[in-house]
N, C-alpha and C positions, 0 to 999 in steps of 0.2 A: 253655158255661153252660147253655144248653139240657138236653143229656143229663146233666150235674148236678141240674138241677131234676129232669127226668124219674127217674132213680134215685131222687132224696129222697121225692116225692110216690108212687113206685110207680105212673106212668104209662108205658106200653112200654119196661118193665123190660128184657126180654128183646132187644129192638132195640138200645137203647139202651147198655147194656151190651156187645151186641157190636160197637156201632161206635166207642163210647170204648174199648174193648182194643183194636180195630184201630188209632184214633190214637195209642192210646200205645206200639204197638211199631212205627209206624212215626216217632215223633218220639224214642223211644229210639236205632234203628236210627241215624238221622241227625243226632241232637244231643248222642248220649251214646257215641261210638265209642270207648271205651278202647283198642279195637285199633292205631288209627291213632298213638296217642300216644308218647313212651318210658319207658320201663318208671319209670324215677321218677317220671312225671305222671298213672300211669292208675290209682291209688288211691280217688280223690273219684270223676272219671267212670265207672270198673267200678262204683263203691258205687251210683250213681244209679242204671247200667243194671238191676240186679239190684233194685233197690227198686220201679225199673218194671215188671219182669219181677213182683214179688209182685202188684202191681196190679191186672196183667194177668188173674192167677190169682184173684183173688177179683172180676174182672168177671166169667170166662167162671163162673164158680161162682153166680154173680148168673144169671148166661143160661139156665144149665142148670136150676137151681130154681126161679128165678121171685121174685117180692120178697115175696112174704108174706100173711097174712092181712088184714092192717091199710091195705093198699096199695090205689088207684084201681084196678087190674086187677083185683084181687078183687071190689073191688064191682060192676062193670061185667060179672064173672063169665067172664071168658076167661083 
């Protein structure tokens, strides 16, 4: 909940962002294993894994640029 608020408010955007992508590819890794399934059941879990994986991708995109003008790290000017 935390690094939720911190992304929304644009408070260490960049922290933040990289440690929610770390959680979610490691709760993907572990909750979302389509590998382990048979191949009739791993349709809904691959869908997850790969929706986590897009999330992932628009954290670390978050980390890389930063959160914006309008953001508490803006105004504190770091």
């Amino acid at each position: 909940i935390v690094g939720g608020v911190a992304l929304i408010v644009g408070f260490g955007t960049r922290f933040a962002a990289l440690a929610l992508s770390v959680f979610t590819l490691a709760a993907s890794i572990f909750f979302h294993n389509f590998w382990a399934l048979p191949a009739d059941q791993q349709m809904i879990p691959q869908l997850l894994f790969f929706k986590n994986i897009a999330v992932i991708g628009g954290l670390l995109t978050l980390a890389a640029w930063g959160a914006g003008a309008w953001s508490v790290d803006a105004r504190r000017g770091s």
